[in-house]
C-alpha positions as CSV (number, residue, x, y, z in Angstrom):
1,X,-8.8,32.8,89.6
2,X,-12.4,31.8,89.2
3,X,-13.5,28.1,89.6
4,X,-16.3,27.0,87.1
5,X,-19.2,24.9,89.4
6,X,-18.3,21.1,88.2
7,X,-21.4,21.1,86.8
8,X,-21.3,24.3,84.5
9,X,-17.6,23.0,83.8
10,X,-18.9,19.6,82.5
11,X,-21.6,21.6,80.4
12,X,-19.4,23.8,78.5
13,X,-16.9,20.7,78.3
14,X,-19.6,18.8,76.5
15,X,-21.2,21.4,74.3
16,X,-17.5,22.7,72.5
17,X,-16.8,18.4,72.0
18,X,-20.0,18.3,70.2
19,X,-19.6,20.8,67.5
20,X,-18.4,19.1,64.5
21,X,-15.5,20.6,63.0
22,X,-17.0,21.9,59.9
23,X,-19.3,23.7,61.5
24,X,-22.3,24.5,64.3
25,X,-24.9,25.1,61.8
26,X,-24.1,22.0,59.4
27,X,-24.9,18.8,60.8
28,X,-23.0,15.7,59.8
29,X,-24.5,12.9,58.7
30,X,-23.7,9.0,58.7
31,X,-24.9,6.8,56.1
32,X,-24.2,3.0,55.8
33,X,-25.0,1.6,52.2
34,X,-26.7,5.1,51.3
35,X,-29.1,4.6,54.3
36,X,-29.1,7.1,57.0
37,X,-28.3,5.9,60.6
38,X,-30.2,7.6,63.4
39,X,-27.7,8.9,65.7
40,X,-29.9,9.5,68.6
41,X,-29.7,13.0,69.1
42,X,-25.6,13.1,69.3
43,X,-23.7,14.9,66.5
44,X,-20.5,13.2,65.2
45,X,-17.1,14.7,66.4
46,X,-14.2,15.5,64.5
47,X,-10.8,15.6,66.6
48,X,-7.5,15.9,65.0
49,X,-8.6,14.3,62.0
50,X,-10.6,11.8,63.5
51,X,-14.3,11.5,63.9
52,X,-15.8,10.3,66.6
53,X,-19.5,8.6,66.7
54,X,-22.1,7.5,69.1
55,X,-21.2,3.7,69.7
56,X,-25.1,1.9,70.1
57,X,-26.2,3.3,66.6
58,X,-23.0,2.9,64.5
59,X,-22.1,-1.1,66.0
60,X,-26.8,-1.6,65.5
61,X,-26.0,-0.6,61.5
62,X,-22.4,-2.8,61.7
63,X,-24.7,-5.9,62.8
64,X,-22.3,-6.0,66.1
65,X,-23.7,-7.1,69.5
66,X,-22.6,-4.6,71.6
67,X,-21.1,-4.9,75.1
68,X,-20.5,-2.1,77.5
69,X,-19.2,-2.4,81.2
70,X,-20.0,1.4,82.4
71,X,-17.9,0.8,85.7
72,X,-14.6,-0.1,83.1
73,X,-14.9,1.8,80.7
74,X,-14.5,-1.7,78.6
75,X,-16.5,-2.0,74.7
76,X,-16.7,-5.1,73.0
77,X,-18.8,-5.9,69.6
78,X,-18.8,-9.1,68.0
79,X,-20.6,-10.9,65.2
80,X,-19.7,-13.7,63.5
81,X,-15.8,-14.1,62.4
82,X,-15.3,-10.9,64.3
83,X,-15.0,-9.2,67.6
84,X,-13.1,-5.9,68.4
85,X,-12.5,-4.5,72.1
86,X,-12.0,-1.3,73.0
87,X,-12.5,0.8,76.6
88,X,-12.9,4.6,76.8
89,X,-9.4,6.6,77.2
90,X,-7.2,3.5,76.1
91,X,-5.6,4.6,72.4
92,X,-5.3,0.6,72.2
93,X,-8.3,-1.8,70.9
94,X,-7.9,-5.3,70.3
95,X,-9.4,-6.7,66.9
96,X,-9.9,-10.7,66.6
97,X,-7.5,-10.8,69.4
98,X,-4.9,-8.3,68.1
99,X,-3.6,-5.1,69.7
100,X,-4.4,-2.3,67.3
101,X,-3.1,1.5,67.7
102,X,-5.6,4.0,68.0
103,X,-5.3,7.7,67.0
104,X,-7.8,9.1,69.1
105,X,-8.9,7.2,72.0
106,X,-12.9,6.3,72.7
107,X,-14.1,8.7,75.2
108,X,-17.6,9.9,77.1
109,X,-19.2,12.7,75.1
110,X,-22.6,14.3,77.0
111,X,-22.8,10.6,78.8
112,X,-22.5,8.7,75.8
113,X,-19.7,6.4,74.5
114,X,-18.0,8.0,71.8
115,X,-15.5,5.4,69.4
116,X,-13.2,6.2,66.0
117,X,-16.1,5.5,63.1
118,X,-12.9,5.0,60.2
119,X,-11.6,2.5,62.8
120,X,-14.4,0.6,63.6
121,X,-15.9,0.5,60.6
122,X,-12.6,-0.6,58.7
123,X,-11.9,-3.3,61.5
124,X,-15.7,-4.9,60.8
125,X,-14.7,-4.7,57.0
126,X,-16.2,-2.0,55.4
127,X,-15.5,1.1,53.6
128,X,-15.4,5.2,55.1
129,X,-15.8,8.0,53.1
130,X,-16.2,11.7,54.0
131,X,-17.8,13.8,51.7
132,X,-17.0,17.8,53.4
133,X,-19.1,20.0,51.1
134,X,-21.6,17.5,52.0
135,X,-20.9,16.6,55.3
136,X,-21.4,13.2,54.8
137,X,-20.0,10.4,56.2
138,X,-20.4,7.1,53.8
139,X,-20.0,3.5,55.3
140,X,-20.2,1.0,51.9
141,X,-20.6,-2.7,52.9
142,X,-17.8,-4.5,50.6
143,X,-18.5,-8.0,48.9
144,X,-18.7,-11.1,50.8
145,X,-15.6,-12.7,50.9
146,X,-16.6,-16.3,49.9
147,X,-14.0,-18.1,52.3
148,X,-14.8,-21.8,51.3
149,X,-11.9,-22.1,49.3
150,X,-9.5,-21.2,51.8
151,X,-10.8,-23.9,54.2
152,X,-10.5,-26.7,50.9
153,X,-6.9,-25.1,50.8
154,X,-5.9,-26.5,53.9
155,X,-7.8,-29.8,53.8
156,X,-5.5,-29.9,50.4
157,X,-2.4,-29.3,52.6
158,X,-3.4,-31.7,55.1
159,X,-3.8,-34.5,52.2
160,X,-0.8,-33.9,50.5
161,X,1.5,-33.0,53.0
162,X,0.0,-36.7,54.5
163,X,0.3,-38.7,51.0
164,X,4.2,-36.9,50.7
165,X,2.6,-35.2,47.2
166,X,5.2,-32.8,46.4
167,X,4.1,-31.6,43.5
168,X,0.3,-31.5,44.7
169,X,1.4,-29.9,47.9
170,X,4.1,-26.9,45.5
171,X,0.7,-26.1,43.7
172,X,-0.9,-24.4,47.0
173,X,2.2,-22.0,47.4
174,X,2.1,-18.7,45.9
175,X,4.8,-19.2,42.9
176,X,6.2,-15.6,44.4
177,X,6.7,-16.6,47.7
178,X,9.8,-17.5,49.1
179,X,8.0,-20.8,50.3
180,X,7.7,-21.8,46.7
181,X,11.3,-20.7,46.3
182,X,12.5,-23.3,49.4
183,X,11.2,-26.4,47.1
184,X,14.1,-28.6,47.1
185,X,14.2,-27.8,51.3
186,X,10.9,-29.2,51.2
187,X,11.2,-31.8,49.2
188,X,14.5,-32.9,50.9
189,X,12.2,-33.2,54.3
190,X,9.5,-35.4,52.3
191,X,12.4,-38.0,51.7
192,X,13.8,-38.0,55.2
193,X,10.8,-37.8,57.2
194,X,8.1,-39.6,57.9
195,X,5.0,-37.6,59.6
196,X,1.4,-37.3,60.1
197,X,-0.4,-34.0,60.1
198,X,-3.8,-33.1,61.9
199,X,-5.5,-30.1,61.3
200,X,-6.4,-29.3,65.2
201,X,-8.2,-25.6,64.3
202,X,-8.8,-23.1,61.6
203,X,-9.7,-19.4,62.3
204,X,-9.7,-17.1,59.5
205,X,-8.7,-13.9,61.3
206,X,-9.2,-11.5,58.8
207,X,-10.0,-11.8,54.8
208,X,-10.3,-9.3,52.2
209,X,-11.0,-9.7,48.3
210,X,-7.2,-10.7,48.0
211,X,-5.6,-11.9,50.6
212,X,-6.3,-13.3,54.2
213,X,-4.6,-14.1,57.7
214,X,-5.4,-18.0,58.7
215,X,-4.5,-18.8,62.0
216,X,-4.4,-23.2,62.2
217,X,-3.4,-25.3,65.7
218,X,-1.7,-28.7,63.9
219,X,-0.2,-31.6,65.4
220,X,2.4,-33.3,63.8
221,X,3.3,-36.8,64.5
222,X,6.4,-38.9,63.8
223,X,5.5,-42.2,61.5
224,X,9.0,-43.1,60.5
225,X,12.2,-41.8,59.0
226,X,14.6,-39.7,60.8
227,X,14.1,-38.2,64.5
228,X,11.5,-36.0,65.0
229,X,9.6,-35.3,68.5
230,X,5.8,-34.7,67.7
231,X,4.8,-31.2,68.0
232,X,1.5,-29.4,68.4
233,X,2.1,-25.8,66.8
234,X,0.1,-23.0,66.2
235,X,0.5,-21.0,62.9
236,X,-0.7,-17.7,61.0
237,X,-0.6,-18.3,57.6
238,X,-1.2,-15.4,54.8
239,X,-3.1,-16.5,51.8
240,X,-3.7,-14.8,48.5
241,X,-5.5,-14.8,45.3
242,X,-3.8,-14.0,42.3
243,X,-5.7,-11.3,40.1
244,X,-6.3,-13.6,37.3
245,X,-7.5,-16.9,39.1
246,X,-10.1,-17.2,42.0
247,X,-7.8,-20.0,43.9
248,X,-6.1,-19.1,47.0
249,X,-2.6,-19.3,47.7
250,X,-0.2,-20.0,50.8
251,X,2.2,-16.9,50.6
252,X,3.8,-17.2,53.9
253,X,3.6,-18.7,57.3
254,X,4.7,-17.9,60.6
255,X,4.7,-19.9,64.0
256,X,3.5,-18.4,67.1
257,X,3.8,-20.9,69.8
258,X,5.1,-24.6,69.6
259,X,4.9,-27.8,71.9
260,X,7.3,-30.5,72.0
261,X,6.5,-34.0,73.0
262,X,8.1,-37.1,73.0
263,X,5.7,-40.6,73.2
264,X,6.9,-42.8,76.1
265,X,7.7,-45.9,74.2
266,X,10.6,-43.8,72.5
267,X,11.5,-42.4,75.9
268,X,12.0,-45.9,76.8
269,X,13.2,-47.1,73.9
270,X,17.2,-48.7,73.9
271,X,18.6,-48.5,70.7
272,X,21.4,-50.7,69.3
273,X,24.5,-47.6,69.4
274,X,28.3,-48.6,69.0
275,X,30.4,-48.4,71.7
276,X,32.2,-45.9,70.4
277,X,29.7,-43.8,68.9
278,X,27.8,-43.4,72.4
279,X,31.5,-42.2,73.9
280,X,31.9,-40.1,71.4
281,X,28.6,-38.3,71.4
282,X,28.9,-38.2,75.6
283,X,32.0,-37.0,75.4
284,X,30.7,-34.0,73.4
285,X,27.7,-33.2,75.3
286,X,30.3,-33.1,78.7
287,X,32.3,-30.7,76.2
288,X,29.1,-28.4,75.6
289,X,28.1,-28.6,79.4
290,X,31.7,-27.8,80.1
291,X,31.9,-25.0,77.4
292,X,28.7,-23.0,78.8
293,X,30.0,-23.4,82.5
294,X,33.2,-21.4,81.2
295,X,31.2,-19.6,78.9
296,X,33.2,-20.3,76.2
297,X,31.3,-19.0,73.0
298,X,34.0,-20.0,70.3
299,X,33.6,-23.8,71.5
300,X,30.0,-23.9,71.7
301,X,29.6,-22.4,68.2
302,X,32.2,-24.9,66.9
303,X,29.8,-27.0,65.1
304,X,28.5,-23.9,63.1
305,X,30.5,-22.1,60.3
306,X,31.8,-18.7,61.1
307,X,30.7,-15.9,59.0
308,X,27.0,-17.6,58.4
309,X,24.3,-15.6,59.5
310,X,23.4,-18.5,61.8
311,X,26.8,-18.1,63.6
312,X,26.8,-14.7,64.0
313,X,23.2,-14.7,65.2
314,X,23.8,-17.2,68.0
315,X,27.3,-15.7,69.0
316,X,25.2,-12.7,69.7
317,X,22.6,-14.5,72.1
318,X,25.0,-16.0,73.8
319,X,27.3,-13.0,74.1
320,X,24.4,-10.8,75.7
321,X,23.9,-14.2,77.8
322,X,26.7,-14.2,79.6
323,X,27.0,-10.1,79.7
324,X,24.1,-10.7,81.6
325,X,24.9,-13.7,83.8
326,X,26.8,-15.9,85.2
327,X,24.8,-19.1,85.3
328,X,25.5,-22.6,86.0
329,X,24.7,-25.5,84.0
330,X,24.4,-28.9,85.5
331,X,23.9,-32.3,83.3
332,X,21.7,-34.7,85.4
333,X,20.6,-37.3,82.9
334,X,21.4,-38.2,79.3
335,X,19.8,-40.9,76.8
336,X,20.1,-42.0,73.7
337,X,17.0,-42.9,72.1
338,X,17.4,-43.1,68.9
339,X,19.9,-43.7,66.6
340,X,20.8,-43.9,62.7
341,X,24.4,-44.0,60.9
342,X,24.2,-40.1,60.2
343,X,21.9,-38.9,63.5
344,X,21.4,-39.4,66.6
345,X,18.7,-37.9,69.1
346,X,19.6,-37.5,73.4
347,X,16.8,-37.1,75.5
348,X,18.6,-34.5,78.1
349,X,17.6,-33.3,81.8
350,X,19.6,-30.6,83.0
351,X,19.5,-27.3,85.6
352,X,20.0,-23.8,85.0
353,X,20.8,-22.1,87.8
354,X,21.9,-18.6,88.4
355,X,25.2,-17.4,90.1
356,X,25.0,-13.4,89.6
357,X,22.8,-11.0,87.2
358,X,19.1,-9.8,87.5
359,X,16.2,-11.3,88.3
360,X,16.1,-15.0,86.6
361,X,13.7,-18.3,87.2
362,X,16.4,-21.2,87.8
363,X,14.9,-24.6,86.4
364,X,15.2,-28.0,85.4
365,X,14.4,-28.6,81.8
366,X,14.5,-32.3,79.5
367,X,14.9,-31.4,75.8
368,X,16.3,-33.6,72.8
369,X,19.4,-32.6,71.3
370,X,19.9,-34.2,67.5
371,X,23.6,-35.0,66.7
372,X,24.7,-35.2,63.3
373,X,27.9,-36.6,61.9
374,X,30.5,-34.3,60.1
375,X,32.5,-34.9,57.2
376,X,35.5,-35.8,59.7
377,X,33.4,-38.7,61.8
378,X,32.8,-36.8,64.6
379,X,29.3,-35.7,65.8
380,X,28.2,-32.7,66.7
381,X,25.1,-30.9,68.3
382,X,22.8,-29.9,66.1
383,X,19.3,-28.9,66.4
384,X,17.6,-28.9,70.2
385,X,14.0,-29.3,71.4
386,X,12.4,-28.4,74.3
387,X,10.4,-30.4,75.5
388,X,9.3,-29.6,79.3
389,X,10.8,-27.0,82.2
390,X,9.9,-26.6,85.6
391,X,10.9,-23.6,88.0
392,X,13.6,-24.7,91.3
């Protein structure tokens, strides 16, 4: 067999890459909001189904700043509200800090960077078309989202969630969402709890005529009212319009990553707890320390109804658990710190530490485990909060 030169190789290479599909002899052409682009010399390039265009004119006519690391490979563009990564032979690019799939990957073409136009241009909100008889690709520039009203929305949320306005705060949820159907939930939480909300951040991620992705950083902060450790959370929240109104809604909400904290003075606070209340709840939390030691699933999931999809989720984390491992549990410290005829919250230290099974980080952890009273009198372990962990 006959080996090409590298260089001869690289020619052909690049010549049968830039032949549009169509064909040789019929140029494509580019055209954002009916103005043509100048493509500096380098045709567009059709491969399965995707075409590829120079990336300095097409992110110029995008209004994207454009960065480019030759020795990576690595091609960022930002403008304001956006920014979109990508790097030449990843089928991966990253747009306003998600991971997006890519059909055909950016590549070199005749020593220029080469990116998916539908992609790029979609991502940086705007519309493709591809005209064939004409070989025209179209790039329309869609109406300004006017995004003031979603920022009012959450100074709204912020106000009423503050002021406990249920009906004001029910008004900002999309009447179709199943937020708006968990009303008496939320209403239930008003009465019991007493909290302050701060709006940390607001990012709109993306936004579209109808609907848009709000990511927020919020702290919360307990006031009053039942047990609650303050949190600081970060959120995505999906807003929409409705087709006959110009207000936006919250449609649904999703957290990403949350922080636990609990202020010192409650730390150190001593609450006034009965004897027999503070035996009682002790004497469970040994039972639930004992029960994981033995890996006992039916006792730990005794506070729980079987059958619920609650039950049968956790008996499945905990069965996979201890398929797993075999771990040991160790209760070094428990507190009571605070304490109502109905609740109770334990501020809890206790080691993890692993006897057999794969790789695992053994640790110390403190969390707060709520205990609420049954029907019967007796109390059992509720919800848990994590609140700090540290590797052993």
């Amino acid at each position: 067999m006959r080996i090409l030169p590298a260089f001869i190789a690289t020619l052909i290479l690049s010549a049968t890459l830039a032949l549009p599909a169509s064909a040789a002899d019929k140029p494509i052409t580019v055209q954002i909001d009916q103005q043509k682009i100048d493509l500096k010399g380098y045709n567009p390039v059709r491969q399965n189904n995707t075409m590829l265009v120079p990336l300095r004119p097409l992110f110029e006519a995008l209004g994207l700043k454009i960065g480019w690391n030759p020795a990576t490979g690595q091609i960022t563009g930002t403008k304001e509200g956006f920014s979109i990564q990508l790097q030449i032979g990843k089928n991966t690019a990253v747009v306003n800090g998600q991971t997006k799939k890519l059909a055909v990957a950016p590549q070199m073409i005749r020593g220029a960077a080469y990116v998916p136009l539908r992609f790029v241009g979609e991502a940086a909100g705007v519309e493709v078309g591809w005209n064939p008889k004409a070989s025209l690709i179209s790039v329309t520039s869609k109406p300004a989202v006017d995004t003031s009203g979603i920022t009012k929305l959450f100074e709204q949320y912020v106000e009423y969630s503050n002021k406990e306005n249920y009906t004001g705060l029910m008004g900002l949820l999309d009447p179709a969402s199943t937020l708006a159907a968990a009303g008496e939930s939320i209403e239930a939480q008003m009465e019991q709890y007493d909290l302050s909300v701060k709006l940390e951040q607001l990012d709109i991620v993306s936004v579209e005529q109808k609907e848009a992705v709000v990511r927020t950083v919020e702290t919360t902060t307990r006031l009053g009212g039942l047990f609650m450790p303050d949190s600081l959370t970060e959120y995505y929240y999906t807003v929409v319009k409705a087709d006959n109104a110009n207000v936006w809604k919250i449609s649904g909400v999703q957290i990403n990553a949350v922080k636990y904290s609990v202020p010192e003075k409650v730390l150190n606070a001593s609450p006034s707890v009965p004897k027999e209340t503070e035996k009682a709840v002790m004497a469970e939390l040994e039972l639930n320390h004992k029960n994981s030691n033995e890996e006992n699933i039916d006792g730990l999931l005794s506070a729980l109804t079987p059958g619920t999809a609650e039950y049968e989720q956790n008996k499945q984390i905990l069965s996979q658990l201890f398929q797993t491992y075999d771990l040991a549990f160790t209760l070094e410290s428990a507190k009571i710190i605070d304490y109502t005829d109905s609740r109770i919250a334990v501020y809890v230290v206790q080691t993890t530490k692993k006897l057999k099974g794969p790789e695992f980080q053994n640790n110390r952890a403190s969390s707060v485990m709520m205990f609420d009273k049954a029907a019967d009198g007796s109390w059992k372990i509720g919800v848990s909060y994590l609140i700090s962990s540290e590797n052993l």
